[in-house]
C-alpha positions as CSV (number, residue, x, y, z in Angstrom):
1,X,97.6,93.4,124.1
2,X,98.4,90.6,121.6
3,X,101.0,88.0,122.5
4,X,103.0,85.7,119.6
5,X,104.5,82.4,120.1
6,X,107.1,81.7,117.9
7,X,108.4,78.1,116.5
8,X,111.6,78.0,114.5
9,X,115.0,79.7,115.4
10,X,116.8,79.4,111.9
11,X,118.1,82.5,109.4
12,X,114.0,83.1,108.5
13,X,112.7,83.1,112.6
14,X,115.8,85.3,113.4
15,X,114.6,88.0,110.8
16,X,110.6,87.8,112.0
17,X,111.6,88.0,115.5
18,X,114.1,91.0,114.8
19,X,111.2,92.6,113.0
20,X,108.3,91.8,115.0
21,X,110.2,93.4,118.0
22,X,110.8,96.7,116.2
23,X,106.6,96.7,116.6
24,X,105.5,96.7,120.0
25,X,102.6,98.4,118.7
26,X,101.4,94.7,116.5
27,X,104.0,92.5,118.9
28,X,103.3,93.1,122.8
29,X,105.0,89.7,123.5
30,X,107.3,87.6,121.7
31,X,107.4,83.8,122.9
32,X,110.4,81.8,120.9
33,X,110.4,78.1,120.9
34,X,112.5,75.4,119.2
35,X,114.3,72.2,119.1
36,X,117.3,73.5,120.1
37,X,116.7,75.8,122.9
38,X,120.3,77.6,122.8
39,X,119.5,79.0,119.6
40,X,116.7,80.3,121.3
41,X,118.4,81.9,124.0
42,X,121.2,83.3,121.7
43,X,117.9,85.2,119.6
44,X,116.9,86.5,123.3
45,X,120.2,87.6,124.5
46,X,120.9,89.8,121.3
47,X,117.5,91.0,121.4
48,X,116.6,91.5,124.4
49,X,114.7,90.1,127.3
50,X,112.3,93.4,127.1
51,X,110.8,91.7,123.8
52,X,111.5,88.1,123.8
53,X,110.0,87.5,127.1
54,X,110.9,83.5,127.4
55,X,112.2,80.8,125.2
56,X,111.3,76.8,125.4
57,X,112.7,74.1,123.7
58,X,109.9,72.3,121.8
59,X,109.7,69.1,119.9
60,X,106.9,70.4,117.0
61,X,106.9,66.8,115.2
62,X,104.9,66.3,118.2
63,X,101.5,68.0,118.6
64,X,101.1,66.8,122.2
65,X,104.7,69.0,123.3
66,X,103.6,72.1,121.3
67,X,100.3,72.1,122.7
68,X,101.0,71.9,126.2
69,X,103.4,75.0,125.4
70,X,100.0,77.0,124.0
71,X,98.3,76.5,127.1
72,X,101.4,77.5,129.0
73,X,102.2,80.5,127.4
74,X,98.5,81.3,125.7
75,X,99.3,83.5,122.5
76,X,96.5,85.0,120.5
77,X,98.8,83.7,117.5
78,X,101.4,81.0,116.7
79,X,103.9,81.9,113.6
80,X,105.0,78.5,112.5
81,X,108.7,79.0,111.2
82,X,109.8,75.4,111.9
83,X,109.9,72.8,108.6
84,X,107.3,71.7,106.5
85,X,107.0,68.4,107.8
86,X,105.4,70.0,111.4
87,X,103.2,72.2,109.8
88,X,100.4,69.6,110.8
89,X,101.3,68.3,114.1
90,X,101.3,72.7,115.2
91,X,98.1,73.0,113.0
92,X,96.6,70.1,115.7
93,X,97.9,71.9,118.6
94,X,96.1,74.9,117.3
95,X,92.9,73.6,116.9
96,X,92.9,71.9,120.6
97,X,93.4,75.2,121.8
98,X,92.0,77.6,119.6
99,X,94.9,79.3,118.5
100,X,95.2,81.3,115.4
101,X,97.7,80.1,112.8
102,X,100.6,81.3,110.9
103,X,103.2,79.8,108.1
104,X,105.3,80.5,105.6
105,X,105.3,77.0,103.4
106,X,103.3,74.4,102.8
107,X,102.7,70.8,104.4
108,X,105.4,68.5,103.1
109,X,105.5,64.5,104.0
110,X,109.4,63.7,105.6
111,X,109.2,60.8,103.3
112,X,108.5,62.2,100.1
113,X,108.8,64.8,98.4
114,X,106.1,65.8,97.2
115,X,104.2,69.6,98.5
116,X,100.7,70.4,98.1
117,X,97.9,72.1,100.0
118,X,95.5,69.6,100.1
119,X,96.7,68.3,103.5
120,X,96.1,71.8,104.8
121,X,92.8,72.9,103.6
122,X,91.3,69.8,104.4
123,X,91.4,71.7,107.7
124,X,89.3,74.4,106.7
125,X,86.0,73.1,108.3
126,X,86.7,72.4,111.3
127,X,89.7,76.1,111.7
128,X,86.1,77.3,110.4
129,X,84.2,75.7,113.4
130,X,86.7,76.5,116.1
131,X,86.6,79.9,115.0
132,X,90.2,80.5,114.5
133,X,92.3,81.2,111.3
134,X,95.3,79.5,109.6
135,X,97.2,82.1,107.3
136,X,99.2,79.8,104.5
137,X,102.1,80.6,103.3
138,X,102.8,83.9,104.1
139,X,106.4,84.5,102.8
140,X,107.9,85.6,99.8
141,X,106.7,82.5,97.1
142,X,104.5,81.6,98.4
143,X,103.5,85.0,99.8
144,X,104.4,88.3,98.2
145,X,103.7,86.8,94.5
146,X,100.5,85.6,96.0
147,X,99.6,89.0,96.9
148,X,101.0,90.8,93.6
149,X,98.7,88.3,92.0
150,X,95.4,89.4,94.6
151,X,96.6,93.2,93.6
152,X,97.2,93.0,89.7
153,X,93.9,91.3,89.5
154,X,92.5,94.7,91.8
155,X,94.1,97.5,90.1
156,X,95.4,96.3,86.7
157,X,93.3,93.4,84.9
158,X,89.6,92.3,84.4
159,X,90.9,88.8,84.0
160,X,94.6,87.7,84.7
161,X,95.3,84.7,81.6
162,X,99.0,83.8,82.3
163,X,100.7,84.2,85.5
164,X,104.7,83.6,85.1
165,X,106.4,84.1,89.0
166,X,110.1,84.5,88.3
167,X,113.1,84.0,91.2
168,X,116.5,85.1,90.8
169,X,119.3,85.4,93.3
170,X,121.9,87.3,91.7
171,X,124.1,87.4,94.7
172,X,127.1,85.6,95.5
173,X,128.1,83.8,99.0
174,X,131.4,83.2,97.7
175,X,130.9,79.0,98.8
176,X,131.5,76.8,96.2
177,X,128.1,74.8,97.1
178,X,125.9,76.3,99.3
179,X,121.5,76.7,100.0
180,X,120.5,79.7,100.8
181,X,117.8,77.9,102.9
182,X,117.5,74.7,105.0
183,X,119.4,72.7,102.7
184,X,117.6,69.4,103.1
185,X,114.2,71.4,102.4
186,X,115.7,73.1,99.0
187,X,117.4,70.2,96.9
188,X,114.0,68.0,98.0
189,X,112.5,71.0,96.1
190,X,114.4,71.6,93.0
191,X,115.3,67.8,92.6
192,X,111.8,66.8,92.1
193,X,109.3,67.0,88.5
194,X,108.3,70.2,87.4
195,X,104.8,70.8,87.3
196,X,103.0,74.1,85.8
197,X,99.4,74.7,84.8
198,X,97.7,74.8,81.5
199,X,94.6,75.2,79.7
200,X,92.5,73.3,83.4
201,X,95.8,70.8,83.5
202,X,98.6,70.2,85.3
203,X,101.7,69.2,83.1
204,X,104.9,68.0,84.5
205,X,108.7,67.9,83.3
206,X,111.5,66.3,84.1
207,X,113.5,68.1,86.7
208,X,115.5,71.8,85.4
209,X,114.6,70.7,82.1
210,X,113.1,73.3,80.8
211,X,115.2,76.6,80.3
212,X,114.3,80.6,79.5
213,X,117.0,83.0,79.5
214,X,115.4,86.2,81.4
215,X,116.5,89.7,81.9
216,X,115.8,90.7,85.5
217,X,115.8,94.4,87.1
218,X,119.1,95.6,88.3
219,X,120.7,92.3,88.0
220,X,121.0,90.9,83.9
221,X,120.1,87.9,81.7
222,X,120.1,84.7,84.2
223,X,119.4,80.9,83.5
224,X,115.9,80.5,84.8
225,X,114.7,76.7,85.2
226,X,110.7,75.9,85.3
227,X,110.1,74.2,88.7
228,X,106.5,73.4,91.0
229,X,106.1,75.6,93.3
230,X,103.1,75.7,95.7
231,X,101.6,79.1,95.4
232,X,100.6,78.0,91.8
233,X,98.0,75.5,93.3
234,X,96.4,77.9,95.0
235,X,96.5,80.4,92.7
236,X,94.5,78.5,90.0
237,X,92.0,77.9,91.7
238,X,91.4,81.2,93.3
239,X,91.7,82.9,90.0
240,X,90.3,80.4,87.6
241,X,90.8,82.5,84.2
242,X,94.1,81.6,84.6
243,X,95.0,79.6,81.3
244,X,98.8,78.7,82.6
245,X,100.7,79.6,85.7
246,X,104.3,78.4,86.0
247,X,107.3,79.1,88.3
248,X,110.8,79.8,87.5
249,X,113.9,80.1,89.3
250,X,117.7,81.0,88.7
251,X,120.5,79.0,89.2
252,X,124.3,79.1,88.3
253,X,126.2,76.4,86.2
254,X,128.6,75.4,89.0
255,X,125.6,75.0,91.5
256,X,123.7,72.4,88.9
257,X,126.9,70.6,88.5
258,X,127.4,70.2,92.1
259,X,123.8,69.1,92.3
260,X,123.9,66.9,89.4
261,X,127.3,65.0,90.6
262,X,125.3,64.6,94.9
263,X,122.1,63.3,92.9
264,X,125.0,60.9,90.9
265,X,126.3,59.5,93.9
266,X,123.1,59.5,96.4
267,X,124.0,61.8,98.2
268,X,120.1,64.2,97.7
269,X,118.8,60.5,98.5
270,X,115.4,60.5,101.1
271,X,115.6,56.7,101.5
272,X,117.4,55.6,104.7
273,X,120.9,53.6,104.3
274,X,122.8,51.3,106.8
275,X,125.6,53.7,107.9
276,X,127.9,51.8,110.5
277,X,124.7,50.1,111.8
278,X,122.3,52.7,112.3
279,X,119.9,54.4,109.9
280,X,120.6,57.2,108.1
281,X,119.1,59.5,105.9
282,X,122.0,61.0,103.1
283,X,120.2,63.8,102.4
284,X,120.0,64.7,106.3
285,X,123.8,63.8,106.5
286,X,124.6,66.4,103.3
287,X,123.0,69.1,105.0
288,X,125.5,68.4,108.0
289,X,128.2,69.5,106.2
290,X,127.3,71.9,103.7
291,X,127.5,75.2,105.3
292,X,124.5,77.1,107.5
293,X,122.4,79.9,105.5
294,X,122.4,81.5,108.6
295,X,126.4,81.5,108.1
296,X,126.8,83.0,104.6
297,X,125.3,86.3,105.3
298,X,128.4,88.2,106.4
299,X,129.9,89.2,102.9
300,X,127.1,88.5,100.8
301,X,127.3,91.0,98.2
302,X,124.5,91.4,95.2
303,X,120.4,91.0,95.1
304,X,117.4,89.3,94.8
305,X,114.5,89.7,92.3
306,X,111.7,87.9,92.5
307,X,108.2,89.0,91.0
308,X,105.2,87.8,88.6
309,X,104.7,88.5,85.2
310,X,100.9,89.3,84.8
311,X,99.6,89.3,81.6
312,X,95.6,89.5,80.5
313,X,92.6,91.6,79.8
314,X,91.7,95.4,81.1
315,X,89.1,97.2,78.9
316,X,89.1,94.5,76.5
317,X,92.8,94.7,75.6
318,X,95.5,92.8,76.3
319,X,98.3,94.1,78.5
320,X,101.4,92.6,80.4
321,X,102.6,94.2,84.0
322,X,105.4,92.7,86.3
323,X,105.1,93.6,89.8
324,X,108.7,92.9,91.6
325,X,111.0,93.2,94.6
326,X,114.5,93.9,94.6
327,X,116.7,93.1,97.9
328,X,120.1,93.8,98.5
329,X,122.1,91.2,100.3
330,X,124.8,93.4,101.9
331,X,121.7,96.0,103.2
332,X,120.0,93.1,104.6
333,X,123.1,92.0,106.6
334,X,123.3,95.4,107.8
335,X,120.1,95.9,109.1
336,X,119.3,92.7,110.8
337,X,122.7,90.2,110.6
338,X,120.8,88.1,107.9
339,X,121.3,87.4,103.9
340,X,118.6,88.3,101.5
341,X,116.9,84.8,101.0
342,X,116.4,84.7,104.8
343,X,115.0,88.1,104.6
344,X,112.3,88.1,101.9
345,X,111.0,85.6,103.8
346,X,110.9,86.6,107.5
347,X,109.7,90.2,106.7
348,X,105.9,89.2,105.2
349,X,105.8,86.5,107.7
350,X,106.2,89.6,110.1
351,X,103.8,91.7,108.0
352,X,100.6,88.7,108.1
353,X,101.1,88.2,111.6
354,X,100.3,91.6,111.9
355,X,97.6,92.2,109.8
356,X,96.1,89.1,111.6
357,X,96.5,90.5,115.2
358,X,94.9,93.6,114.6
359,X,92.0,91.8,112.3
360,X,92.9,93.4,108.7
361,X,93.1,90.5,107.6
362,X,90.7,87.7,109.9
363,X,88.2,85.3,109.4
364,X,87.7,81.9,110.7
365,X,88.9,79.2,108.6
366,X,92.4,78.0,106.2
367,X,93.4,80.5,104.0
368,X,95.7,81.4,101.4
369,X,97.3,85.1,100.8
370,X,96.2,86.0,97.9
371,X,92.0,85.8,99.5
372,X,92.8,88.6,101.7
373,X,92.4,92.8,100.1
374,X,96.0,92.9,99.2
375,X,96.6,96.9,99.7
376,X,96.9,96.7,103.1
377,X,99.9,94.2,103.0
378,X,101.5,95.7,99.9
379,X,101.6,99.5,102.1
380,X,103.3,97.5,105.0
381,X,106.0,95.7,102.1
382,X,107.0,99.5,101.2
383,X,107.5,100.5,104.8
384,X,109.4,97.4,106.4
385,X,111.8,97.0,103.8
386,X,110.5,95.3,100.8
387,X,109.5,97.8,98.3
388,X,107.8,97.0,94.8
389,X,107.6,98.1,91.8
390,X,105.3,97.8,88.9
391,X,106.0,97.7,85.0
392,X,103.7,97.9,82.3
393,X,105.4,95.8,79.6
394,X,105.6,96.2,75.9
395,X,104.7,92.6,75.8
396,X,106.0,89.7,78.0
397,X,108.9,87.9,78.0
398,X,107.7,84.5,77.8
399,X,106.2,82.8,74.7
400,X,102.3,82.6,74.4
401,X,100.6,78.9,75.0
């Protein structure tokens, strides 16, 4: 019998929990907890009080609230879905109890924006000594492109040299501005340097400022920007023949000049202001009134494709491969309410809880994806709605170092 807690009720949670429920078989019971406890108990009423057995409102900022929920509900696993800034304080509520740990993005400070793992491995010893396991980042990217990497490295190369993870949303929400996740969480993300690897170095850019026009599957030619992501960190160092490893994503013309004029006038600001004499922050005030994720779903029409171009050395020759995902926004609404974005990253969050429940994938300590036998979680992509495919390329797309 396994038991899962929950934390997070957003457009990602509402997809895990919708898919974890399908599997009774991983998912005996589902625990849901959040700040806002009537989103928890709208989650529970559409899915049923069969699966969700009890909701809670939680405070995660504070490690004290979520850990007297552990010990109240004792799950064998906690799937952290909340923001990056609570990753720790739930990580410290894990280790007091003993409680195996899942997310899906990495530790970020509320006051800058800046994401790396180092806060989170340094965890490693003592996850190690309490003899329970934290899972990092186990959605799409980071996630999925972590574990394309683990399997082109398996099945396709004897060293992997240059690692390019590509991100496209081809679809359209019909908003004129809009995030297609936690809006205060994406422009802190897109706004900030770009960073890639190179030849053992970590180079940075200034932000969107570096452009390759890329063809992707089923979609077309897209503006793709170079951007930090955090699944490059780890992926460096866990495959150190990697010469350069950078990230790219699409976006539109009308989104950058929308972003362009907020960051003119402040508005993507982290600092506080004095706002009718209290404190505010503008970026938490923007994401007030731009619309909810959750919210453009219904009437989403195109796809996703995100994958990693591979390219290095089998049998002494060179060879490129991409290894991709395309998902349709309209199927995704149909199947579980939610848009794609929300989707490619609720379903592998679904798919490491459960290798991690029925010890696939378990040892005691912090860990990322891609150190894990990746077969197992690429056979569960194919059958819960994330298929892949692979391509073995003429030659790649992108220009050599």
């Amino acid at each position: 019998m396994s038991r899962v807690l929950i934390i997070g009720a957003g457009g990602v949670a509402s997809v895990t929990i919708k898919k974890c429920a399908r599997l009774p078989e991983f998912f005996d019971e589902i625990y849901l907890a959040s700040r806002t406890l009537s989103k928890c108990e709208a989650l529970q009423q559409e899915i049923g009080e069969d699966r969700v057995k009890a909701v809670y409102a939680v405070d995660a900022d504070k490690a004290s609230e979520v850990e007297a929920l552990i010990v109240k509900i004792k799950p064998d696993l906690v799937i952290n879905l909340a923001l990056p800034y609570q990753d720790l304080p739930i990580m410290d509520a894990c280790l007091a109890t003993k409680t195996d740990y899942l997310d899906t993005a990495n530790y970020e400070p509320k006051d800058e924006a800046k994401f790396e793992y180092s806060w989170q491995w340094a965890y490693q010893e003592r996850f190690e000594k309490a003899g329970i396991m934290a899972l990092l980042g186990s959605g799409f990217d980071p996630g999925v492109t972590n574990v394309y990497t683990a399997y082109a490295a398996k099945h396709y190369f004897d060293e992997i040299h240059y690692l390019d993870i590509v991100d496209c949303n081809g679809g359209d929400h019909g908003q004129a501005f809009a995030t297609n996740f936690n809006p205060e969480i994406n422009i802190r993300e897109i706004t900030q340097r770009g960073r890639y690897y190179e030849n053992g170095e970590w180079k940075e850019t200034d932000p969107l400022s570096v452009r390759e026009d890329l063809d992707y599957q089923n979609i077309g030619v897209r503006a793709s920007y170079l951007m930090f992501h955090e699944e490059l960190e780890s992926l460096v160092k866990h495959f150190p023949t990697i010469k350069r490893a950078r990230f790219w994503m699409t976006f539109g013309e009308a989104y950058l000049t929308h972003l362009r004029v907020l960051e003119g006038i402040g508005m993507t600001s982290i600092e506080p202001i004095e706002f009718q004499g209290q404190q505010i922050v503008p970026l938490e005030f923007l994401k007030a009134v731009l619309p909810n994720p959750g919210s453009l779903a219904d009437g989403y029409t195109g796809k996703t494709c995100i994958g990693t171009y591979i390219t290095g050395i089998k049998d002494g020759k060179e060879k490129t491969i991409f290894i991709y995902n395309n998902c349709d926004h309209a199927a995704c609404f149909e199947e579980v309410g939610a848009q794609a974005v929300s989707y490619t990253t609720g379903v592998p969050a679904m798919i490491g809880a459960a290798l991690m429940l029925d010890k696939t994938w378990h040892k005691p300590g912090v860990w990322n994806m891609e150190q894990f036998d990746p077969d197992p979680f690429m056979t569960l992509l194919n059958e819960h709605g994330l298929p892949w495919q692979v391509i073995e390329c003429d030659e790649s797309p992108f220009k050599p170092a």
